[in-house]
C-alpha positions in Angstrom: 60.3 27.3 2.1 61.5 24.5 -0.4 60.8 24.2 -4.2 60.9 21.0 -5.3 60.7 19.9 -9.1 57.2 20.0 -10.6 56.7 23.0 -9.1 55.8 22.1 -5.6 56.6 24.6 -2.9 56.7 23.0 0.6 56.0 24.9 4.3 57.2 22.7 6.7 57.5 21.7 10.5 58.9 18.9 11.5 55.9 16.0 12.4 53.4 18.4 12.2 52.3 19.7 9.1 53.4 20.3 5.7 52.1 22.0 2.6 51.7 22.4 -0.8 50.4 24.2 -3.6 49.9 22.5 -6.8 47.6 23.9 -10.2 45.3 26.3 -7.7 44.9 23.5 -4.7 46.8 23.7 -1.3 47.2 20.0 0.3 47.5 20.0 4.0 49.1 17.2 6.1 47.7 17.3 9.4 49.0 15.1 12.4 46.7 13.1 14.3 48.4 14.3 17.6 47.6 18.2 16.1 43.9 17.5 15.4 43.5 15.8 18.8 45.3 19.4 20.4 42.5 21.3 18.6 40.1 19.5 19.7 40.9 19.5 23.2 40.9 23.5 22.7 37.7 23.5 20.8 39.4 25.6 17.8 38.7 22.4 15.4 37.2 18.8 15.3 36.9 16.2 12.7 33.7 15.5 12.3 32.7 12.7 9.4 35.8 13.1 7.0 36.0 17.0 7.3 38.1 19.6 9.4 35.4 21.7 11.5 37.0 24.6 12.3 35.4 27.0 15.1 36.4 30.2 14.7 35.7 30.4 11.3 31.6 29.5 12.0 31.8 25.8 11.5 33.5 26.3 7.9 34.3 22.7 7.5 36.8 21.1 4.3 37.3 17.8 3.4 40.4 15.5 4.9 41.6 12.3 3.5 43.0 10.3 6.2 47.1 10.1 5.2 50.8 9.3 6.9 53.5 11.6 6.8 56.4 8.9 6.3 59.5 10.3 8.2 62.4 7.7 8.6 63.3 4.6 6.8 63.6 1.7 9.8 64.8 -1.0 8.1 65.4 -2.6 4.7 65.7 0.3 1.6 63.8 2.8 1.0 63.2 1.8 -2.8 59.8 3.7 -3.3 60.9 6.9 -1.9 58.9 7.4 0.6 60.7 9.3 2.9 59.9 13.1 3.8 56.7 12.1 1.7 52.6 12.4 2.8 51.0 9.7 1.3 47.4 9.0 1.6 45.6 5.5 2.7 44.7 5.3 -1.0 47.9 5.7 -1.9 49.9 3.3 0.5 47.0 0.5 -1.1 48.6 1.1 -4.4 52.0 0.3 -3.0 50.4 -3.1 -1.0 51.6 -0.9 2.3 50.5 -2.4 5.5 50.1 0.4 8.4 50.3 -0.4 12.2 50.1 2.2 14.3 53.0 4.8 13.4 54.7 2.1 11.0 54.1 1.2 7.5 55.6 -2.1 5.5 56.4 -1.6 2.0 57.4 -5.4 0.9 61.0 -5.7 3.5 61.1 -2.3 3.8 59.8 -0.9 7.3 59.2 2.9 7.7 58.1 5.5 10.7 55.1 7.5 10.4 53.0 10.5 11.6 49.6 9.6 11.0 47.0 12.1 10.1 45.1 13.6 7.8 45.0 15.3 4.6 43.0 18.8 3.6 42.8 19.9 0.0 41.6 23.8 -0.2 41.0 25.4 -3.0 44.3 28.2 -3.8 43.9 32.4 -3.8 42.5 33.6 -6.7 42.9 37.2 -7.5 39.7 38.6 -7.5 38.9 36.9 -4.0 39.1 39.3 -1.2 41.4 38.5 0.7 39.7 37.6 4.1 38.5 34.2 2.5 38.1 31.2 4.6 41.0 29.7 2.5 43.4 32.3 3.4 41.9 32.0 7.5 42.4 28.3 7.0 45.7 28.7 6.1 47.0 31.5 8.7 45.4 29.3 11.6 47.3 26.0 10.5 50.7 28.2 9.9 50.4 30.1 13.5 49.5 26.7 15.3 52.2 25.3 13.2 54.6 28.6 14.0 
């Protein structure tokens, strides 16, 4: 576990997942390669934006598609980007150009894990604690474990 300033507490496994819990929302970065594992095990799917996941009914949240940027290739890394999920929305704002597991930033070229990002909604305390927040999360962890 890292704290980082603003608050931000990251979980993290190396080009897999990655989270964080910010003013009562957890953001989820979720590989492409992981989601495609799922699948292939029917335990979740992607299905029209959202994160299906089986054993919890068909309880389905929200993803935003998103690259987890993890090494600076060439040029300098001037925006920060590495160790950082950014989302396509994101990456437009920075006039990024994504091919494949690559992004260009202007000269600078980095590697990326694409995927996807999940925002859930955080524990709050009069929620019993069985919620499909707190499933989501302990599924994602143990497949991330």
């Amino acid at each position: 576990m890292r704290r980082v300033p603003g608050g931000c507490t990251h979980f993290a496994a190396p080009r897999e997942g990655r989270w964080c819990r910010l003013d009562d929302v957890t953001k989820l970065f979720l590989s492409q390669a992981q989601l495609e594992e799922w699948a292939l095990a029917d335990k979740a799917d992607l299905r029209e934006g959202r994160l299906v996941v089986a054993a919890e009914g068909g309880t389905d949240w929200p993803l935003a598609p998103a690259v987890h940027v993890v090494q600076l290739v060439s040029g300098e890394d001037t925006h920060q980007l590495v160790s950082k999920v950014k989302t396509e929305e994101q990456l437009g704002r920075l006039g990024a150009e994504q091919m494949a597991d690559s992004i260009l930033v202007g000269d600078s070229a980095y590697e990326v894990v694409p995927g996807y990002v999940a925002e859930v909604s955080a524990p709050s305390p009069e929620r019993k604690p069985n919620s499909e927040t707190d499933l989501l999360a302990a599924f994602i962890l143990n497949k991330m474990g």
